[in-house]
C-alpha positions as a printed NumPy array, in Angstrom:
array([[ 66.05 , -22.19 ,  -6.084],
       [ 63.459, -25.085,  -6.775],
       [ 65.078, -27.759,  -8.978],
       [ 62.841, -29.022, -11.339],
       [ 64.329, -32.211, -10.485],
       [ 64.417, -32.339,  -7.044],
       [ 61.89 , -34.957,  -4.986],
       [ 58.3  , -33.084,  -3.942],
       [ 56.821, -34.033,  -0.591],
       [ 53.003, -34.195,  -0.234],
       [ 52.025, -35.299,   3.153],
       [ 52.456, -38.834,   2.687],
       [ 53.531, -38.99 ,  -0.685],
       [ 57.113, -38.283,  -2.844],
       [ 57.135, -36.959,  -6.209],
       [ 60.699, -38.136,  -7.703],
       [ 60.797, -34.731,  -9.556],
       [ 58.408, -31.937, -10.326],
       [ 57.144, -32.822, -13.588],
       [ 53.257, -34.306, -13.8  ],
       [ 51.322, -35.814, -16.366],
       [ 48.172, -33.491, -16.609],
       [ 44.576, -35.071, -16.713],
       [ 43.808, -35.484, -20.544],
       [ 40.558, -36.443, -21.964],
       [ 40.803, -39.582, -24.256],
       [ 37.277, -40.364, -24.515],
       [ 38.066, -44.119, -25.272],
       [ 35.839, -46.049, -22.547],
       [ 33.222, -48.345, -23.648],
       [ 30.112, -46.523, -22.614],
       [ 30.736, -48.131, -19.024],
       [ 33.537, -45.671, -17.182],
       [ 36.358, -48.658, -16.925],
       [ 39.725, -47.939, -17.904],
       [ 41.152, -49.685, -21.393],
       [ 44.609, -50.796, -22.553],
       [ 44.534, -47.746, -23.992],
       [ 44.462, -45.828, -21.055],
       [ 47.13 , -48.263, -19.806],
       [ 49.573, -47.822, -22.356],
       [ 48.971, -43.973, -22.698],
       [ 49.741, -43.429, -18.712],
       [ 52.041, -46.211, -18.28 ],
       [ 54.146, -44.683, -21.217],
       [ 54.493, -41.66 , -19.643],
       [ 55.551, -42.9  , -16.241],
       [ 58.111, -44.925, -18.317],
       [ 59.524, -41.69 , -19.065],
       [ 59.981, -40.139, -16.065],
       [ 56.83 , -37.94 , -14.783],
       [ 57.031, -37.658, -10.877],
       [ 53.074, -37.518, -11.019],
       [ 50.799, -39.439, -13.317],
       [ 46.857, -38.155, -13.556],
       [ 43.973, -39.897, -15.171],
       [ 41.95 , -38.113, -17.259],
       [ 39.08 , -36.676, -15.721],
       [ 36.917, -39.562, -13.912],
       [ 33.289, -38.748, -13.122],
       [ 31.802, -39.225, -10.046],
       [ 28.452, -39.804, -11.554],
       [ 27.441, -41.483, -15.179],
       [ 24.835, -38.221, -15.532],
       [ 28.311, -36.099, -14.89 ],
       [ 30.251, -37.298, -17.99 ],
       [ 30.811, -35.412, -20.517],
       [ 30.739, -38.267, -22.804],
       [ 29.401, -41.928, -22.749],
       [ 32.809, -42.448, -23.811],
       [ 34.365, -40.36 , -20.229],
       [ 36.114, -42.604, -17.55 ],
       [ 34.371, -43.35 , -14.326],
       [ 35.096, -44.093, -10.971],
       [ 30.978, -44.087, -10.018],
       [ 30.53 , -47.625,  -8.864],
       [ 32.911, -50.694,  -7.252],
       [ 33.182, -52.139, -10.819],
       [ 34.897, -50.356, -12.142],
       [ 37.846, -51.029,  -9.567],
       [ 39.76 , -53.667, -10.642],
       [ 40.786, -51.819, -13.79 ],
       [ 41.605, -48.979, -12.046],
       [ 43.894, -50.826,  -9.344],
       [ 45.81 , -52.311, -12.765],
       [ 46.161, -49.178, -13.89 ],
       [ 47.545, -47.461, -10.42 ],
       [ 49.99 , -50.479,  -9.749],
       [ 51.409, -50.355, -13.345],
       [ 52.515, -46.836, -12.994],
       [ 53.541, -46.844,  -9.406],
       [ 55.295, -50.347, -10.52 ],
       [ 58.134, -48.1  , -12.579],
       [ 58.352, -45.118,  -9.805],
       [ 55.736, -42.386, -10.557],
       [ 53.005, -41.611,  -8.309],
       [ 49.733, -42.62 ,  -9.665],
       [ 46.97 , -39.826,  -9.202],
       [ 43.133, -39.526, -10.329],
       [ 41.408, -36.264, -10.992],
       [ 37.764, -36.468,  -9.945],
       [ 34.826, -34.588, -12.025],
       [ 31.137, -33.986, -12.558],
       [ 30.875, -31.824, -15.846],
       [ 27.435, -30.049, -14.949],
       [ 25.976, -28.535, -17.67 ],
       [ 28.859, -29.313, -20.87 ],
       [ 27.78 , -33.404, -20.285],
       [ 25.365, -35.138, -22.654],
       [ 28.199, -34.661, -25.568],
       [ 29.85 , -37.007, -28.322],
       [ 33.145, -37.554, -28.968],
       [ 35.098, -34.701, -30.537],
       [ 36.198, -36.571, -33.397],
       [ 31.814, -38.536, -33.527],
       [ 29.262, -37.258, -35.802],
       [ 26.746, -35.433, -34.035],
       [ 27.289, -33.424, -30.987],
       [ 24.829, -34.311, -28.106],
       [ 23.112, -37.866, -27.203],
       [ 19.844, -37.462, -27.454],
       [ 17.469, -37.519, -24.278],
       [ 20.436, -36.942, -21.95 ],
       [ 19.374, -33.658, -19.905],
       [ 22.493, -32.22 , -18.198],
       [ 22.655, -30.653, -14.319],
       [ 23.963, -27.477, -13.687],
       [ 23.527, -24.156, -11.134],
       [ 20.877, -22.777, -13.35 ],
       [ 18.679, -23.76 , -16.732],
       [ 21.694, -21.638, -18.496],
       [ 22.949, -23.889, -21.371],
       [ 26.606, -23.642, -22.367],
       [ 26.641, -22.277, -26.119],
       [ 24.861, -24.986, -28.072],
       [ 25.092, -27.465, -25.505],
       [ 21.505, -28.869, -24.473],
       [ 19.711, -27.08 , -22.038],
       [ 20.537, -28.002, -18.004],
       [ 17.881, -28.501, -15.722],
       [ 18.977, -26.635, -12.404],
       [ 19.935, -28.543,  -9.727],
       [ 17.32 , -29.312,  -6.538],
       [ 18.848, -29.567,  -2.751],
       [ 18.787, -33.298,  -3.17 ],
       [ 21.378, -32.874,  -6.271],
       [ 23.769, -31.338,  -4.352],
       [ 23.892, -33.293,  -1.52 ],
       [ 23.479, -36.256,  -3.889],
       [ 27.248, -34.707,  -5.95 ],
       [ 29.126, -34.474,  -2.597],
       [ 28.252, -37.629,  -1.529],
       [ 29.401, -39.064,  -4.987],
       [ 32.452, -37.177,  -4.588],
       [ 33.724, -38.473,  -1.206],
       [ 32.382, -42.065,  -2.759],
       [ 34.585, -41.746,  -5.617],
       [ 37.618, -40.04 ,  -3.142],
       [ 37.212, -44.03 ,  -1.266],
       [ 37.208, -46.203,  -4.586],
       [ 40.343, -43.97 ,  -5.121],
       [ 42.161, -45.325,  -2.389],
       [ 40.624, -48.43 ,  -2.372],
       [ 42.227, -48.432,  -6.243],
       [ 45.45 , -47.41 ,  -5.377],
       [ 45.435, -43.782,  -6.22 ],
       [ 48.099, -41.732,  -4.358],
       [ 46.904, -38.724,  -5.419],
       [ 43.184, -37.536,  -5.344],
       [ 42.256, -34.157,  -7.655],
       [ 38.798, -32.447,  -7.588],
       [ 37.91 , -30.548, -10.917],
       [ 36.813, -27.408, -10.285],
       [ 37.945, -25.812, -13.408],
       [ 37.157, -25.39 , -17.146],
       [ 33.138, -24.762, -17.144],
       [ 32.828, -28.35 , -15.626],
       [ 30.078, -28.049, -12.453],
       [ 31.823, -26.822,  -9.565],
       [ 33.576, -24.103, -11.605],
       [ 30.002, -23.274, -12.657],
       [ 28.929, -22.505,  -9.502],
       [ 31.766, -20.531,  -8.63 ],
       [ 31.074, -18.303, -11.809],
       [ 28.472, -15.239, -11.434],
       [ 28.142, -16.408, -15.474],
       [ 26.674, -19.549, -15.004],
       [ 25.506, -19.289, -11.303],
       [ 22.278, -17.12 , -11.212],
       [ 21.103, -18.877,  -7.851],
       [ 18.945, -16.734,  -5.211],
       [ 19.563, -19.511,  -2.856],
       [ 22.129, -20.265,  -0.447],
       [ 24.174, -22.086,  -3.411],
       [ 24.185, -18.631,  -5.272],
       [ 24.441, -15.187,  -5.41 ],
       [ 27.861, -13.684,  -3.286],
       [ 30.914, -14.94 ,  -3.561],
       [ 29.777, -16.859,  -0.287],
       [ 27.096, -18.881,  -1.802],
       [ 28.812, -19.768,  -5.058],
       [ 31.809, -21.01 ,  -3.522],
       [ 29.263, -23.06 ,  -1.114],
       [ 29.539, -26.326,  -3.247],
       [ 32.946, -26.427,  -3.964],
       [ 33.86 , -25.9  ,  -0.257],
       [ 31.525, -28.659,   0.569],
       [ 33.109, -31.279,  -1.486],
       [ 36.924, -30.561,  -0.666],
       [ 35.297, -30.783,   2.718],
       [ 33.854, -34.37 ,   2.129],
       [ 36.8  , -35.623,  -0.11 ],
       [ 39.114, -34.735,   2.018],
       [ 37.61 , -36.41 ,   5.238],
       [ 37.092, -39.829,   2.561],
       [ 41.112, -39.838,   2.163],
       [ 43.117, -40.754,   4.631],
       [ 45.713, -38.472,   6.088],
       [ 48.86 , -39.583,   3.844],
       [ 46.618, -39.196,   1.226],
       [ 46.875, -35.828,  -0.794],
       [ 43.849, -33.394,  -2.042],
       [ 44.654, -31.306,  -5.272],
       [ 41.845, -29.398,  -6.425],
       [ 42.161, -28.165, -10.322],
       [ 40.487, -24.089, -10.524],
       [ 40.101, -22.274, -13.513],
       [ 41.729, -18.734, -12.219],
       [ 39.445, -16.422, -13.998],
       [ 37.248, -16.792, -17.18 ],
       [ 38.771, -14.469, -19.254],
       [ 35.431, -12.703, -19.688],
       [ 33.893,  -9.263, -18.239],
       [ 31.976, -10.4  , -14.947],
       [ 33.002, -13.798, -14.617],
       [ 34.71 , -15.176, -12.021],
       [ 38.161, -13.409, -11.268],
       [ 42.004, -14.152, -10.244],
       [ 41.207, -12.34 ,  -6.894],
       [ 38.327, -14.652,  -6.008],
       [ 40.663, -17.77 ,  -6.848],
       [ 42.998, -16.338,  -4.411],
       [ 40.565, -16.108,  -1.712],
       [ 38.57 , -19.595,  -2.919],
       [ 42.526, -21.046,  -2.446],
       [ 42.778, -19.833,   1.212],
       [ 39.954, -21.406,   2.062],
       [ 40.651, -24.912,   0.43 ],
       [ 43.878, -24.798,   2.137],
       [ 41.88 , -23.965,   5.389],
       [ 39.889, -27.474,   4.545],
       [ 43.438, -29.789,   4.096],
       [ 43.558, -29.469,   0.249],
       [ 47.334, -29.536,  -0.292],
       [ 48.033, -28.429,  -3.812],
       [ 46.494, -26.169,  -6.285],
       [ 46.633, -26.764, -10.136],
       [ 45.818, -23.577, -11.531],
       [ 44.887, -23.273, -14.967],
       [ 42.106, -21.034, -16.435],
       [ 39.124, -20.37 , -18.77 ],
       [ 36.198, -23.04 , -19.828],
       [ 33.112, -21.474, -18.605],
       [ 31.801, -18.89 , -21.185],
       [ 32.367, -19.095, -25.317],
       [ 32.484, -15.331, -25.084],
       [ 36.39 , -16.112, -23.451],
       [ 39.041, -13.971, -25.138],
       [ 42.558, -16.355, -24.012],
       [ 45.739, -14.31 , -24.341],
       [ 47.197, -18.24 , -25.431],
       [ 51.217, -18.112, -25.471],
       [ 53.821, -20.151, -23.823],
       [ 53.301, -20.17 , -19.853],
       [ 50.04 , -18.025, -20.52 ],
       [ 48.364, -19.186, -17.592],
       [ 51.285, -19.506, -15.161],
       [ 50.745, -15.381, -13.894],
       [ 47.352, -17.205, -11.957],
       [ 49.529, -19.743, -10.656],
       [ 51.767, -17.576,  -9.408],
       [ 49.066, -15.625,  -7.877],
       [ 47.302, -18.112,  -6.193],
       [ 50.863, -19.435,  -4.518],
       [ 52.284, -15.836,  -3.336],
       [ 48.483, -14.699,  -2.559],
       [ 47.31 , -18.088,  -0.465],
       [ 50.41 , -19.523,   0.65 ],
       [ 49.655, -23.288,  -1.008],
       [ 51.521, -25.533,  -3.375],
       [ 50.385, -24.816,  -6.697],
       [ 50.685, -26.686,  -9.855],
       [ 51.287, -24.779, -12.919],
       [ 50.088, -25.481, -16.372],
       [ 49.475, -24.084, -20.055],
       [ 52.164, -24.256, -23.011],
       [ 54.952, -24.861, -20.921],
       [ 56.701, -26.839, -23.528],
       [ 60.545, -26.657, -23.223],
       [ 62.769, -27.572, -19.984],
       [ 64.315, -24.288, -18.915],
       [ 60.822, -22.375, -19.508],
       [ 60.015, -25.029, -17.13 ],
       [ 62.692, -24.212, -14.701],
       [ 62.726, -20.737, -15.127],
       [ 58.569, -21.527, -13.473],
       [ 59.707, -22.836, -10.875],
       [ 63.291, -20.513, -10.2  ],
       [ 60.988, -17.262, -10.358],
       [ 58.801, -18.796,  -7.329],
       [ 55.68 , -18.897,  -9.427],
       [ 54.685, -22.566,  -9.06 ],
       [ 56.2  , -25.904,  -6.681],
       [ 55.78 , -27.855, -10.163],
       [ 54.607, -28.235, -13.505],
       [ 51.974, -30.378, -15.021],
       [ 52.016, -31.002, -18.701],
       [ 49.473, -32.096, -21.563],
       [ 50.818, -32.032, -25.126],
       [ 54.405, -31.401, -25.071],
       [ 53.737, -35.299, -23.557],
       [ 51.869, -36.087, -25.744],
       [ 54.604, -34.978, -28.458],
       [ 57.237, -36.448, -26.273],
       [ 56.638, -39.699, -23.73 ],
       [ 59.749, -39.306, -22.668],
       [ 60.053, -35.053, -22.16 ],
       [ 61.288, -35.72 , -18.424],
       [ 64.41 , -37.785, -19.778],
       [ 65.415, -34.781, -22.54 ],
       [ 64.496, -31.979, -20.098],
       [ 66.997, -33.881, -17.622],
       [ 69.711, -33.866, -20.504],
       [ 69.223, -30.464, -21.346],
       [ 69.531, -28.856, -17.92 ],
       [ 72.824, -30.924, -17.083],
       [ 70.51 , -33.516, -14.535],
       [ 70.818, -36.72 , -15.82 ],
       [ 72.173, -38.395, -12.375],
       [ 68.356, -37.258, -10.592],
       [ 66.445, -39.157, -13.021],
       [ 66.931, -42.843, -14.008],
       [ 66.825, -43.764, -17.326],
       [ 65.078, -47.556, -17.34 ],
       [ 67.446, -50.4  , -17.197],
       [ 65.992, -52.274, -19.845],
       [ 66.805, -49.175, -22.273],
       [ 69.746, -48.601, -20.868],
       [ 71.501, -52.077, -22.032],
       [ 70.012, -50.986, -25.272],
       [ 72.254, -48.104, -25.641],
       [ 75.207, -50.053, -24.089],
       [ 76.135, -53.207, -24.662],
       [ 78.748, -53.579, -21.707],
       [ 76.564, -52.158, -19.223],
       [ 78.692, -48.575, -18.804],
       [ 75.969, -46.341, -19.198],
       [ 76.787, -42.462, -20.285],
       [ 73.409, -41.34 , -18.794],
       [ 73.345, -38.202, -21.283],
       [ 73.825, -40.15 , -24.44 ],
       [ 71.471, -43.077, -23.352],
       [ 69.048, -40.625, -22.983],
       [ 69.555, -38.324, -25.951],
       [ 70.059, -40.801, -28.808],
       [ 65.994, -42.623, -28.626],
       [ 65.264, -38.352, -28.087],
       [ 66.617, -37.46 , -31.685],
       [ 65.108, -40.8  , -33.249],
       [ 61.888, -39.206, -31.896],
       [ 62.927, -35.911, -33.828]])
């Protein structure tokens, strides 16, 4: 039985425990990609409380591939230095800092969820084909030079990784974002070698696990994120993801986060705890790769149960982190763990003046002041 906290090897790299910080948009840069002290305290916060694995949000590889003005970026060697403070403050207090790289295709060119107004004017989006997504503006379809143009900004962005201190490098290839676009029969209607079969839409996606992974360095780790199927009558299917999956693996990609939907409005999403962790489990039994899985897994033993059943080889989470910083430290109190997961000195000798720390009450009394 996989013990949710038990360490996770990665090539190079040890996860203390198999609990991750998913990649979660906070659309809080200042037009210019470069991390904040927001993005600082939101990730560090959650390292603080005991996530193995700590993602960015999505970074784009390109400024035309945000999906925002507001969007992190890891496009040029500027933007560096914040991202090496970033890296070294969450590796500093024993997670393993990781970066999810993106390009959003044809859904860039928008505001701010919470902004008035929904797309920045004069900013035409790339995609597969001139096949806008809903009301989103009109793509232009992409030319050869585009898409050897994106893999080369993908391997460039897999270096400044590194170079940053990222221990972990994730491609998006999920959630209508480009390369999940050309993987989709929905958004792909290509007659060219980027197109049509499965063959031809899984071309670009191939390509840049292919040039990523030959950027990173052999300790180095290559996650790609896939959307499993679109939940939508032609669109792109669980069976394909299984067969896209052997053939990352094939490439040196090391983990699979599987998630799901993104790519058509017209989606009908069965939502409901651990809704999306059937795909994972496909993907692992059906490609034999270490999968991530994600999507309302909320409590600890749901969590467990994940990875006791063999679905997944470890979780990633969004909101219930959100809700809690510190979910790692309660789901190790709950499931009778407390001596594989360290609560931090400093709040330790809060919660015991004399230094004799009962690891189960230090870490459930800040828990029900968060209640």
């Amino acid at each position: 039985m996989t013990d949710l906290f038990s360490p996770f090897e990665l090539r190079g790299v040890r996860l203390r425990n198999r609990i991750g910080v998913a990649p979660m948009c906070q659309y809080c840069c200042a037009g210019d990609g470069v991390p904040t002290e927001w993005h600082f305290a939101h990730l560090l916060s959650r390292a603080v409380g005991g996530a193995g694995l700590v993602f960015t949000e999505a970074a784009a590889v390109t400024a035309e591939g945000r999906i925002t003005p507001a969007d992190l970026g890891i496009w040029e060697d500027a933007q560096l230095p914040a991202h090496a403070r970033l890296a070294s403050a969450i590796a500093a207090v024993g997670a393993v800092p990781g970066i999810q790289l993106a390009h959003a295709g044809r859904k860039a060119s928008r505001r701010a969820p919470w902004e008035e107004g929904r797309a920045v004017p004069g900013w035409v989006p790339a995609g597969p084909s001139a096949l806008p997504f809903g009301d989103y503006a009109e793509p232009r379809a992409m030319g050869e030079g585009d898409i050897a143009a994106t893999v080369r900004a993908f391997a460039d962005a897999a270096r400044r990784s590194v170079a940053a201190g990222y221990r972990v490098v994730e491609i998006h290839a999920a959630h209508g974002y480009l390369l999940h676009q050309f993987l989709s029969p929905l958004s792909n209607r290509r007659n060219d070698a980027w197109g049509g079969d499965f063959d031809g839409r899984a071309r670009l996606p191939l390509e840049v696990a292919r040039a990523v992974r030959a950027a990173l360095p052999d300790e180095v780790p290559l996650a790609v994120r896939v959307s499993h199927t679109d939940w939508v009558e032609g669109g792109w299917t669980t069976e394909e993801t299984v067969e896209l999956s052997r053939r990352f693996k094939a490439l040196g990609v090391d983990l699979l986060d599987v998630s799901s939907g993104g790519n058509d409005p017209r989606q009908k999403i069965p939502v409901g705890p651990g809704y999306q962790v059937p795909g994972a489990d496909a993907v692992r039994r059906g490609a034999g790769v270490a999968v991530a899985a994600v999507g309302m897994i909320t409590e600890p033993e749901q969590a467990q149960a994940v990875l006791s059943e063999g679905s997944a080889d470890m979780v990633l989470l969004a909101r219930a982190l959100l809700r809690d910083p510190y979910w790692p430290l309660r789901a190790a109190a709950a499931l009778g763990r407390t001596e594989a997961l360290d609560t931090p000195p400093q709040y330790e000798r809060g919660w015991n003046a004399v230094g004799k720390v009962v690891k189960a009450d230090a870490i459930a009394r800040p828990m029900r002041a968060l209640e």
